[in-house]
N, C-alpha and C positions, 0 to 999 in steps of 0.2 A: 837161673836168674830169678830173683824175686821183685813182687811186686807189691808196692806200697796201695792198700786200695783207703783213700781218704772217705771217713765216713759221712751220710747221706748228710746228717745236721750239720759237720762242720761244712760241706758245698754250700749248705743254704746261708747258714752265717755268712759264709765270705761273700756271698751274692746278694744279699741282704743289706749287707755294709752299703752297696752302691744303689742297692733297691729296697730301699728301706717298707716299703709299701708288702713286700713276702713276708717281713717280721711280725712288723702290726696286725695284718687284716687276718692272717688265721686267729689269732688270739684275741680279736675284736670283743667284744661285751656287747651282746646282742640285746642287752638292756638299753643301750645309749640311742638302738636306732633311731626312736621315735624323736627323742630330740635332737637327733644330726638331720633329722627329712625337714622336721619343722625349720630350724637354723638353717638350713639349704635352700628352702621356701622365703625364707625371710632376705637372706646372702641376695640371691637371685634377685630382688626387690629391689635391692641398691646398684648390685654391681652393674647390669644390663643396661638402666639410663646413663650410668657413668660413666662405662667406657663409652657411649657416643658422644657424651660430652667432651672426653680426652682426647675423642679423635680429632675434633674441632683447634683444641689447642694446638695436636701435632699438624695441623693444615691437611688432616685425610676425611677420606667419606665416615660417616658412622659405623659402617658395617666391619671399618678397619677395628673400630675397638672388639666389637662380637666377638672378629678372628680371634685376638689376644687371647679371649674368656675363652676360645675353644683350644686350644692349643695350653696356657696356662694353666688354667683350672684343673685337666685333668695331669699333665706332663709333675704338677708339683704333688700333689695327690700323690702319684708313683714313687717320684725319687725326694721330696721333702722331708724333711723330717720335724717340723714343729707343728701341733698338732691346730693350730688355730691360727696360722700364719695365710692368709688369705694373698695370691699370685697372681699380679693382674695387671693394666694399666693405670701407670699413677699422674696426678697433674705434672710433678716433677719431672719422670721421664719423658712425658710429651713435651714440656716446652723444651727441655734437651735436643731431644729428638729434630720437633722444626728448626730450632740453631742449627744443631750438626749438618743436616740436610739442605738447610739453605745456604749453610757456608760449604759444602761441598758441592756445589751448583755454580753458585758463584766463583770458587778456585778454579771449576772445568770449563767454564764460559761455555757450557752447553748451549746448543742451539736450541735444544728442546726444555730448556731450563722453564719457560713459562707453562708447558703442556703437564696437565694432571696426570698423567699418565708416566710419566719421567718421572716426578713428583713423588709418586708412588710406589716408580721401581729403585727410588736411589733412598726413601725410609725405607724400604724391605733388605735393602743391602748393610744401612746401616744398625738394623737391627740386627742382622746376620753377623755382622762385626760382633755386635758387645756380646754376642754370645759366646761369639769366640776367646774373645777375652776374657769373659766369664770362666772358660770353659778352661783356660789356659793357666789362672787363675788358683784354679780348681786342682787339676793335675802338680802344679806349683807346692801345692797344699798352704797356701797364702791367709785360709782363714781361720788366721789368729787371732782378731782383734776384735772384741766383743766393746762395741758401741751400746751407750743407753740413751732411748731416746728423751729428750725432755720435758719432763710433766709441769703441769699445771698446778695451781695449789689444790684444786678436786683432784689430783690424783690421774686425770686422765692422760692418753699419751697426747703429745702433740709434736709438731715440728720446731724448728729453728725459728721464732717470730721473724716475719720481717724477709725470711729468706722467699717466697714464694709468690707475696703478693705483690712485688715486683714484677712478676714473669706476665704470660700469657692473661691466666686467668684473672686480674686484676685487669689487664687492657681489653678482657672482654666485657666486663664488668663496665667498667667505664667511658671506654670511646663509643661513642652513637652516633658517628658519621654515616651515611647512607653510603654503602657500596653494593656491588652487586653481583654478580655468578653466582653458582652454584653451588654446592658443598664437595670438596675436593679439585674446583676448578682452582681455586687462588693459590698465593705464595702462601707460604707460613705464618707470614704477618699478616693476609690478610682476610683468611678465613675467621677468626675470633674478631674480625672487627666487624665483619659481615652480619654475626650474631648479633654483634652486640648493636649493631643500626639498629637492626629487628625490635633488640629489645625496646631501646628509645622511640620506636615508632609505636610498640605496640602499649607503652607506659603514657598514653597519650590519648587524649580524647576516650572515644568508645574504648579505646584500649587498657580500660581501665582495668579489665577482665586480665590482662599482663599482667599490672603490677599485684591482684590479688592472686594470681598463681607466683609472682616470683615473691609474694612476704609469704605464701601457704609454706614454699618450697624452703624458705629461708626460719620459718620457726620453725619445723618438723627436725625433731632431733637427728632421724635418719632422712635424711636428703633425698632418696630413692621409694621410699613408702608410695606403694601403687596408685593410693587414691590421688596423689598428686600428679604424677603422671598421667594416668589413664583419666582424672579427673582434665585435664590439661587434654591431652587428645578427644573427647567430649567435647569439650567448648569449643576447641577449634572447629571440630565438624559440624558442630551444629550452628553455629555462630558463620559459618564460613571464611574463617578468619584471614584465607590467605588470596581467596576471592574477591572479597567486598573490600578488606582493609589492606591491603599487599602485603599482607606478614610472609615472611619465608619460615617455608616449612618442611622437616625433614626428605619429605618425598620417597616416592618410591626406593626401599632397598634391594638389593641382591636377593634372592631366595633360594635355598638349596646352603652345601656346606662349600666352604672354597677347595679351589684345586691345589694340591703341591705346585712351588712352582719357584725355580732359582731365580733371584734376580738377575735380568740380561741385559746387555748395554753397559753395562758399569766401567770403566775402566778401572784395570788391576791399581794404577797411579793410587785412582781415587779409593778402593779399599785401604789401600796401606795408610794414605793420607787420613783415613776417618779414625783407626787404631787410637788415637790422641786424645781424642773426643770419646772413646768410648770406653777410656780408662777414667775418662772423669767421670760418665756415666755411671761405672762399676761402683766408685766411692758414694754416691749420691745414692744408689739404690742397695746398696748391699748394708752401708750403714744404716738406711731407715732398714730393711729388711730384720738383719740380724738384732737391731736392739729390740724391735718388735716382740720377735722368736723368742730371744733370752726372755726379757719380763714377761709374757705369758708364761713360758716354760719355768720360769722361777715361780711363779703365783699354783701353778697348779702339779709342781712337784718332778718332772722329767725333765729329761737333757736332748740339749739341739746339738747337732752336729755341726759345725761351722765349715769345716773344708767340703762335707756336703751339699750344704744350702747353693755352695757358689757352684757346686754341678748342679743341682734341680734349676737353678737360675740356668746357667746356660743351657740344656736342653729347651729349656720351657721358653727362651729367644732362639735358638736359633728353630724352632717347631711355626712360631710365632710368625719368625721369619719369611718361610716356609709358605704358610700361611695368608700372609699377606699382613700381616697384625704389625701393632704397635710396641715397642717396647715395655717384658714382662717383667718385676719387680713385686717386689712385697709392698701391702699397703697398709697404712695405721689404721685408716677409718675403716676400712671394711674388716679387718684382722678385731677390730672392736665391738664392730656389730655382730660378727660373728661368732665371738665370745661371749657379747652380753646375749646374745638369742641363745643359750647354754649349749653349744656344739662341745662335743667331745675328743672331735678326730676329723680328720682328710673326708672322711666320709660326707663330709657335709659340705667338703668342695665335688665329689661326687657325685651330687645329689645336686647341686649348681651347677656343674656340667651336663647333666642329663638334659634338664628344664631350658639351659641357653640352648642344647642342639635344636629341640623343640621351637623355641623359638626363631629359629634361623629357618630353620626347615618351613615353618609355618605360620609363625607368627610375626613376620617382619610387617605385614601388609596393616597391621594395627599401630603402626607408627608412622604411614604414610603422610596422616594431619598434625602430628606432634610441631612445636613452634619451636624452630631454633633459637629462641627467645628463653624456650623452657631451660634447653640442655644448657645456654648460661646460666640459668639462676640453680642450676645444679653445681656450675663450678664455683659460683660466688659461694655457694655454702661449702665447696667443699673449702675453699680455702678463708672462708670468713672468722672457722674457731681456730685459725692456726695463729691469730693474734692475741697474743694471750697478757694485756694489758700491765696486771698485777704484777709479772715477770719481768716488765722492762725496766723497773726503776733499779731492779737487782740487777740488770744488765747494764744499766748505765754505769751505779754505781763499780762495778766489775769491771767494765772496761768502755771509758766514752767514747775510743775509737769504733767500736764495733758497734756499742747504739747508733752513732752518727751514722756509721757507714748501712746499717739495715733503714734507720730513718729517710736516710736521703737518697740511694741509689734506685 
């Protein structure tokens, strides 16, 4: 009987195929390090305040977005394959997210439907879904369809005008009604309005110290630049801001990393029911994803894998999941900043993973006095340049049902 022995490079090849992270990083160019730590430095600056801002749109604590960053950050690094595609929480998938969860609450007429804590085990399940579907997706080999996303006339990437600012982060933006709990107490709808009291109280009076953090935050090309945050945590501590003025503020986080953990209580009904929702998820996040991937990867010469990307997706949710996190997706804005800070590789989400474990582990207690105030005028910016003026009158002309319908909904 003879025996075929397959040689060592072609195993690593076929294992490569699914772990693309084995191909790359022997072969790295240990020239680039210096600017994958720097760009990982820089990554880290944005994405940290962001995801606790997303958490807020999806109705979770802040600490929910960390998880994301700890779970994504490294899970796309492994199995990704574009080299500047940045894996994380997006505004889109969070307001997703609160819909899906609020309408699987409301179909189960849970008793525990108002408890944060439900709250929190039925977003962990539904993130577990779109993984799954990702994941199913994936084995399907379903990714054929290379989306671009739509630029601006600078050239830059942006979203679908009109499509976002609709959602969440527009009604944090704008309602200023006073409500009140605590962050992860409320429904979906009412955590982003809670912020946004804040904001309206603290754009008031002495609060004028608000509204020069949220115009600092709103020119600042990157949205997450330290000295505005951390400038922002300063003031509040020293100003007393949540003492003397009753600003609400982030408060005490978690510290240490999270546990694994399934989510329990869910009814089987209500997984299959979510399946619906989290195929629309899939379209929303795999199309920004993937046209991100292509245009980078077209501008600097290499190829994305498409039926890949949708397995690094679903690991990096259903890990996420796992986790406690929010739904994990490719992002435009930080995929931007992480190119324009000159990153060359994953290496620079690994270097962004390093810095968030750090900060979980230790640095959470520096966000104690941060003003939920702030992490809106993080989402206002992030969805303020997705309006891209110049582009609608070509959108009218193209088709007036669809201006009308992004103008008016």
């Amino acid at each position: 009987m003879t025996t075929t022995v397959i040689p060592t490079k072609e195993k690593t090849a076929g294992i490569s195929r699914f772990i693309p992270i084995l191909a790359w990083l022997p072969r790295y160019d240990r020239s680039w390090l210096t600017v994958d730590i720097i760009a990982g430095l820089t990554l880290w600056g944005l994405v940290v305040p962001e995801a606790m801002a997303y958490a807020g749109i999806a109705g979770l604590p802040p600490e929910a977005g960390l998880y994301t960053l700890l779970a994504a950050l490294l899970v796309y690094a492994i199995f990704g394959t574009s080299r500047h595609l940045v894996v994380q929480a997006t505004s889109a998938t969070a307001a997703l997210l609160a819909s899906a969860v609020a309408a699987a609450l409301v179909a189960t007429a849970a008793a525990t439907a108002s408890d944060p804590e439900a709250y929190q085990t039925y977003a962990a399940a539904f993130v577990l879904v779109t993984g799954l579907v990702f994941l199913a997706a994936g084995i399907a080999r379903l990714g054929f369809h290379h989306p671009v996303p739509v630029q601006t006339g600078d050239g830059r990437l942006r979203d679908r005008p009109g499509d976002f600012c609709r959602r969440g982060p527009a009604q944090q933006a704008l309602r200023c009604g006073k409500t009140g709990g605590q962050h992860g107490g409320e429904a979906a709808g009412d955590h982003p309005g809670a912020a946004a009291g804040q904001l309206g109280r603290l754009c008031h009076g002495r609060g004028r110290v608000g509204g020069a953090l949220l115009a600092a935050a709103l020119e600042q090309e990157d949205p997450g630049r330290p000295r505005v945050l951390f400038g922002a945590i300063a003031l509040s501590a020293v100003l007393d801001l949540n003492g003397k003025y009753g600003v609400e503020i982030v408060g005490t986080l978690p510290q240490g990393l999270p546990a694994l953990a399934f989510p329990q209580g869910v009814p089987f009904t209500t997984y299959l029911a979510m399946i619906l929702p989290a195929m629309g998820v899939l379209l929303v996040a795999y199309s920004e994803a993937l046209g991100v991937a292509h245009e980078f990867a077209e501008k600097h010469g290499y190829e994305v894998d498409a039926n890949q990307e949708l397995n690094a997706h679903a690991v990096a949710n259903v890990v996420s999941a796992l986790f406690g996190g929010m739904i994990a997706a490719g992002s435009m804005s930080s995929s931007a900043v992480k190119e324009g800070a000159g990153a060359r590789s994953q290496v620079t989400n690994l270097v962004t993973w390093v810095v968030t474990i750090i900060t979980v582990l230790f640095l959470t207690p520096l966000f104690t006095t941060l003003p939920e105030a702030v992490l809106a005028a993080l989402i206002i910016h992030a969805v303020w340049h997705i309006i891209a003026s110049r582009k609608l009158l070509k959108i009218r002309q193209a088709s007036p049902v669809e201006f009308g319908s992004a103008r008016w909904r």
